[in-house]
C-alpha positions as CSV (number, residue, x, y, z in Angstrom):
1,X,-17.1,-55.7,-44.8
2,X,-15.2,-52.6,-46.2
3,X,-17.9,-50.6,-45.3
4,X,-18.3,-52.1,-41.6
5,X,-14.4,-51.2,-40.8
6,X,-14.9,-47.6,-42.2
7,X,-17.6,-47.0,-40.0
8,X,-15.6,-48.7,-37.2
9,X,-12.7,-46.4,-37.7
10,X,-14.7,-43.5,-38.3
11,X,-16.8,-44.2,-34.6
12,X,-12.8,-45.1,-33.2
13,X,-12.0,-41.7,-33.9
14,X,-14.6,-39.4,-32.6
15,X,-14.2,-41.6,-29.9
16,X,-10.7,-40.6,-29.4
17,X,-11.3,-36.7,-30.3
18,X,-14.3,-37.3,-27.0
19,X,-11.8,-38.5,-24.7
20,X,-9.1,-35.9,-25.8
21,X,-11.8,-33.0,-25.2
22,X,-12.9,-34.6,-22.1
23,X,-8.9,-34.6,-20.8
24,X,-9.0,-31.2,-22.2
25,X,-11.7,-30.0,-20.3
26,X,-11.1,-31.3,-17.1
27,X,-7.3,-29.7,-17.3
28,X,-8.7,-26.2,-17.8
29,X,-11.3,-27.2,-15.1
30,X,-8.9,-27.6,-12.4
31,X,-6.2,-24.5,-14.0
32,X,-9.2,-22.5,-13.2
33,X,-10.2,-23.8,-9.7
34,X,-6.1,-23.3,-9.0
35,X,-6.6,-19.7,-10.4
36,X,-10.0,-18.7,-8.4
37,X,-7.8,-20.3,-5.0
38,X,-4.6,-18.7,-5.9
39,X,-6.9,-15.2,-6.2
40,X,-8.9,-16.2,-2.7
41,X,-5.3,-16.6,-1.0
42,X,-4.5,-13.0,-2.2
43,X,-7.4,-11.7,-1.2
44,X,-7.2,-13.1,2.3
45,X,-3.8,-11.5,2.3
46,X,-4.8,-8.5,1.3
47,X,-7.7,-8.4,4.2
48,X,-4.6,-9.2,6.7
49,X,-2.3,-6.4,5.3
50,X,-5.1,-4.0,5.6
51,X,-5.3,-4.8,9.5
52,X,-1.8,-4.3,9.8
53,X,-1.4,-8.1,10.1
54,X,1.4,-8.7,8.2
55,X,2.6,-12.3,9.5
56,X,-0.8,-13.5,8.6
57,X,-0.9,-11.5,5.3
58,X,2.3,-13.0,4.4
59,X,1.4,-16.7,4.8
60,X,-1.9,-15.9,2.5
61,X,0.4,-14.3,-0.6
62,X,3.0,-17.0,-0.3
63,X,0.6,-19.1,-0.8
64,X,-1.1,-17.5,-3.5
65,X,3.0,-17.2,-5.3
66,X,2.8,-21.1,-4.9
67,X,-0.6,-21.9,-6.7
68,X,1.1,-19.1,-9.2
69,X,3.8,-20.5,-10.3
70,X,2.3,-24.0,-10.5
71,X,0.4,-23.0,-13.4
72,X,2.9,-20.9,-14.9
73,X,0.5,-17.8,-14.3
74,X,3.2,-15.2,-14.8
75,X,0.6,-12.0,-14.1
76,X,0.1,-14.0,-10.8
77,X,3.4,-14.3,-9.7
78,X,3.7,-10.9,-10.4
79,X,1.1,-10.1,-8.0
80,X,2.3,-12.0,-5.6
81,X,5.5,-11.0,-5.8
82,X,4.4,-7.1,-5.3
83,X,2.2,-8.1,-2.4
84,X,4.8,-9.6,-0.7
85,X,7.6,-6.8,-1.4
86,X,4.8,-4.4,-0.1
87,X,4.1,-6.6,2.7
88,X,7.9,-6.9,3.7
89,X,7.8,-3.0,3.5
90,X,5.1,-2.0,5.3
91,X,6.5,-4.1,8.1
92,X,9.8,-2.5,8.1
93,X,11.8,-5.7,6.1
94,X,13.6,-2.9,3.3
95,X,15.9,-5.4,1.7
96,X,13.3,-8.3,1.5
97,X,11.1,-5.7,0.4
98,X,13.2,-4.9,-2.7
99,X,14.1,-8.6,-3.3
100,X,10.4,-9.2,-4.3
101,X,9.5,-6.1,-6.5
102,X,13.1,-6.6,-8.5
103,X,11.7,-10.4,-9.1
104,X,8.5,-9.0,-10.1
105,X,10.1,-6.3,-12.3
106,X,12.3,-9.0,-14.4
107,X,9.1,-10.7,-15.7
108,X,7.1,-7.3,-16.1
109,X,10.1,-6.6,-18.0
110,X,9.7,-10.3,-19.9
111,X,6.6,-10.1,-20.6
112,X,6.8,-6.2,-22.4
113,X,4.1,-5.4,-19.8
114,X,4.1,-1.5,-19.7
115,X,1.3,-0.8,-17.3
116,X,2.9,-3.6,-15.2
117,X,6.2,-2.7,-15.4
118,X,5.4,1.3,-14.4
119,X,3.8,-0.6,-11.4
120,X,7.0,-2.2,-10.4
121,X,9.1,0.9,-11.0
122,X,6.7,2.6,-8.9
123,X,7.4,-0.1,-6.0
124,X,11.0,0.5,-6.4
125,X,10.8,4.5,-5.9
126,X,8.9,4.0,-2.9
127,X,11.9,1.7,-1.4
128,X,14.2,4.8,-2.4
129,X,11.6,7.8,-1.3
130,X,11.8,5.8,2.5
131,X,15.4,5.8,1.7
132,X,15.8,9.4,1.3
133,X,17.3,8.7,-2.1
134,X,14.7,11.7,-3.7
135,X,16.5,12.1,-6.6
136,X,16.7,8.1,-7.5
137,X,12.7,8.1,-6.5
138,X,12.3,10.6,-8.9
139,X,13.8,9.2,-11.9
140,X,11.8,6.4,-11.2
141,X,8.4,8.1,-10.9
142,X,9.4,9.9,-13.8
143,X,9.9,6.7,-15.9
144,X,6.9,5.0,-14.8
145,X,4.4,7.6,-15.7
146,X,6.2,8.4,-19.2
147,X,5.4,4.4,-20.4
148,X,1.9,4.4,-19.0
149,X,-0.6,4.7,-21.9
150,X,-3.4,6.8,-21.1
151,X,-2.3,8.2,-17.6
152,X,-5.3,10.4,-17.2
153,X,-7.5,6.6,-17.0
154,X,-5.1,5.2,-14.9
155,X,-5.1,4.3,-11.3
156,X,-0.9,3.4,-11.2
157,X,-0.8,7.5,-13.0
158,X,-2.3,7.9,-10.1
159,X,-0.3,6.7,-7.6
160,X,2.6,7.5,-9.0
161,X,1.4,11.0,-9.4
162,X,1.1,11.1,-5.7
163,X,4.2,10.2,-5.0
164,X,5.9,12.7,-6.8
165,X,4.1,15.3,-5.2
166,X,5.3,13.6,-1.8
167,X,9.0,13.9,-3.4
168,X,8.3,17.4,-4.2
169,X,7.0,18.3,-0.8
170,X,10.3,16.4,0.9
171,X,12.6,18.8,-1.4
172,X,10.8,21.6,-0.4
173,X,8.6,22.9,-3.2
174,X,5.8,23.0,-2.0
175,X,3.4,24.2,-5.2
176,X,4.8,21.3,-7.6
177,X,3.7,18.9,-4.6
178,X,0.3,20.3,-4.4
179,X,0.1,20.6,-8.4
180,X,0.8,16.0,-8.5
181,X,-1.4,15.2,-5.0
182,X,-4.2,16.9,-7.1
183,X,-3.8,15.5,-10.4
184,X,-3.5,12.2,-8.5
185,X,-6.6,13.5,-6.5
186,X,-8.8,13.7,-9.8
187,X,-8.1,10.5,-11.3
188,X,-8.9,9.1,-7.7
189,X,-12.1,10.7,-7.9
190,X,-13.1,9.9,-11.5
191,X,-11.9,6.3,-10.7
192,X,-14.3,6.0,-7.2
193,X,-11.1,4.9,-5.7
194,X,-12.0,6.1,-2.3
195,X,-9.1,4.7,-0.1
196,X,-6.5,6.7,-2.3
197,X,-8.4,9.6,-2.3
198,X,-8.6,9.4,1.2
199,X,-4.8,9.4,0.9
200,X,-4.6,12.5,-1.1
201,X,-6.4,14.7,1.4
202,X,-4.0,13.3,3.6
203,X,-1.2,14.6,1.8
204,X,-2.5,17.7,1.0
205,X,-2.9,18.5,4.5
206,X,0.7,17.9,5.0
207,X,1.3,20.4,2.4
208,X,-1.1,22.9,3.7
209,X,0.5,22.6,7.3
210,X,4.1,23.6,5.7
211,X,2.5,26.8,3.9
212,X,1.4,27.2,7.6
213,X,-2.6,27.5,6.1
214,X,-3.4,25.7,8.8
215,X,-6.9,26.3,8.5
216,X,-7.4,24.4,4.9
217,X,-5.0,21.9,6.3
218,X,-8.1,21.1,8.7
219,X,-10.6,20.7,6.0
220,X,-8.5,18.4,4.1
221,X,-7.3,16.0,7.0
222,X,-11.1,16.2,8.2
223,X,-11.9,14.7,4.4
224,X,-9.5,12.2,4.3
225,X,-11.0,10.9,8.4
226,X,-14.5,10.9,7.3
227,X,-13.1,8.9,4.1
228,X,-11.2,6.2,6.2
229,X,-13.7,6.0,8.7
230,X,-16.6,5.0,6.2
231,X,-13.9,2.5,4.7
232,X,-13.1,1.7,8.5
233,X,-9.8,1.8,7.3
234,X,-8.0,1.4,10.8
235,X,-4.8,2.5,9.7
236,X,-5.7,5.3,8.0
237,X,-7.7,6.5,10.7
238,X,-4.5,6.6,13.2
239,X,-2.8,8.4,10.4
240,X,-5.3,11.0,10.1
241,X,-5.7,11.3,13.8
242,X,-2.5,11.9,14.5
243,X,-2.3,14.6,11.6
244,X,-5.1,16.1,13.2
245,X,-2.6,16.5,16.0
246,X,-0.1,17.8,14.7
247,X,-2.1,20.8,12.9
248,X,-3.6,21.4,16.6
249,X,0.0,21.4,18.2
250,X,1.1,23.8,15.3
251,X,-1.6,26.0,16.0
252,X,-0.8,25.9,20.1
253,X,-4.4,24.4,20.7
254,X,-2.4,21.7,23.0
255,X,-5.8,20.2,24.5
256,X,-7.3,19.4,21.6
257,X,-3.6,18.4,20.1
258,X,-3.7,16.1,23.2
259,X,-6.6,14.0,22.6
260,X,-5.9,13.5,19.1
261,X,-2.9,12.1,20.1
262,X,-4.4,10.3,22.4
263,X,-6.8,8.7,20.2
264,X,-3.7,8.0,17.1
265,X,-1.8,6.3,20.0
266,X,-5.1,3.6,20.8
267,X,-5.5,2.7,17.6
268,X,-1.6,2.1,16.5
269,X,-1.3,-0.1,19.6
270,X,-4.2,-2.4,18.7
271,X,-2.8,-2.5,15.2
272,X,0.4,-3.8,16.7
273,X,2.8,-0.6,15.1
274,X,5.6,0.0,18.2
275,X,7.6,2.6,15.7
276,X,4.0,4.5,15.0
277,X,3.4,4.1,18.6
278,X,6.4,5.2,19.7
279,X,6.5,8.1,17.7
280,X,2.8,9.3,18.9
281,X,3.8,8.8,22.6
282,X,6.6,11.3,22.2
283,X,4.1,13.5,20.8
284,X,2.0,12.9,23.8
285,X,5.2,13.4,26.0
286,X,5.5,17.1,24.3
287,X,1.8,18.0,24.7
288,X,1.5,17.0,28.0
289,X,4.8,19.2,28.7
290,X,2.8,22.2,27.4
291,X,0.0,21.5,29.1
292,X,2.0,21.2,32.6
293,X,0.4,17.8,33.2
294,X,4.3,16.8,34.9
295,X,2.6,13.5,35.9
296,X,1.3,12.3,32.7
297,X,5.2,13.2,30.5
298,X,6.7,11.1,33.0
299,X,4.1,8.3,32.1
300,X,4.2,8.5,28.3
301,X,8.0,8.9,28.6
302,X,8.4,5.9,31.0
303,X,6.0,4.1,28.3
304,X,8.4,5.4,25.6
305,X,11.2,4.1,27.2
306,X,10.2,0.9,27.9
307,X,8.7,0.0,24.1
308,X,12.6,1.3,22.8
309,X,14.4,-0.9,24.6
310,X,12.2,-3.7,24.3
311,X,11.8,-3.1,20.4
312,X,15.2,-2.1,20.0
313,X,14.1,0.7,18.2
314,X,15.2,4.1,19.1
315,X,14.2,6.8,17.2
316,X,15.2,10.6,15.8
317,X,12.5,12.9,16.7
């Protein structure tokens, strides 16, 4: 009879353990199904965000915060958070913008997250660089790359790399500027990260054009639009085209200035950007003027005009 209970017990047991691992299993099951949607819903954001889309994008990463934080996924929220602050940037939202990254920045900072946390000072120094604050950017460039371990594998060096050259080039010295973009450039490379070296030919040609070596500013714009265009990086490409104009307008070659312009302004308006397309029609106003076409200023000015007042967004040229 002893014997029988033991055994009974003993069956009672692994029966118990079973059911635990079973409860066990199916938790983890559904963490991960709530970790593969939470990464689908950033990724859907991120498609959005890369076609200037940023309601849409928006929707997708706050959705992606909420599966987050359900699960307590704090390198998720993290992510989240940064999309959105970048998100709320891009679309001109500065404030909400730097709401975001300083809520991602306390748990990098929780968390003793170094590559994380150079991320999120990173975020912050862009907020100041569109600011104008170049000396606040700069210290926090400079603190970001000194905690990043291995910065010569690393695609945040990178970035961050870039972006000092871009303070550089604001302040005026040119040769540290072009020194960063291309240390920033070869990490790009080595890492196949093709969007951002896209971006660094891009910037180089804005160096370039200040030297006034207007002929290597060409050849670099020209690599970073045959780099956007294979990544059909729509964007990008306006960005390029419109460098592309102003290297032309620099170098008095007003017609072909003009159709660069012409093309930047197309694509910005299908992306839904008034303050890029506002900007590229006053370029368009001034090209036109050199050209003598009277009819056509009075049309992109008229156009200007009109996208101002009804954007309320008047600019400095």
């Amino acid at each position: 009879m002893m014997k029988f209970f033991n055994s009974f017990i003993f069956l009672l047991i692994l029966l118990i353990i079973s059911s635990c691992s079973s409860v066990k299993n199916v938790d983890l099951q559904i963490i991960n199904e709530k970790h593969n949607k939470a990464a689908e819903y950033a990724q859907l954001g991120t498609s959005f965000f890369a076609d200037s889309d940023y309601e849409k994008a928006l929707d997708f990463f706050f959705l992606s915060l909420k599966i987050n934080i359900s699960i307590d996924n704090d390198k998720g929220i993290i992510a989240s958070y940064n999309s959105i602050g970048k998100t709320y940037f891009a679309s001109g939202d500065i404030e909400s913008s730097r709401n975001y990254y300083k809520k991602s920045q306390k748990i990098a900072i929780f968390l003793n997250d170094q590559d994380i946390l150079a991320q999120c000072l990173n975020n912050l120094g862009e907020l100041l660089l569109s600011e104008k604050k170049y000396d606040n950017a700069m210290q926090n460039f400079s603190e970001a790359l000194n905690i990043i371990d291995k910065p010569g594998k690393s695609e945040t060096a990178a970035l961050i790399l870039h972006n000092i050259g871009i303070v550089y080039k604001r302040n005026g010295d040119l040769e540290k500027a072009e020194i960063n973009v291309n240390r920033s450039l070869e990490i790009n490379r080595s890492l196949d990260k093709y969007k951002e070296t896209a971006a660094n030919n891009y910037t180089l040609a804005s160096i370039y054009s200040k030297k006034t070596k207007y002929s290597d500013a060409l050849l670099y714009i020209q690599e970073a639009l045959a780099i956007d265009k294979k990544l059909e990086n729509s964007p990008g490409i306006a960005k390029d085209l419109f460098a592309y104009g102003l290297i032309y307008q620099y170098l008095k070659s007003y017609k072909n200035a003009y159709i660069y312009f012409q093309k930047s302004v197309l694509i910005y308006e299908t992306l839904k950007l008034p303050k890029e397309v506002i900007k590229t029609l006053y370029k368009l106003e001034e090209t036109a003027y050199s050209l003598n076409l009277n009819d056509e200023v009075i049309i992109w000015k008229k156009t200007r005009l009109a996208l101002e007042e009804k954007n309320d967004n008047k600019q400095e040229y």
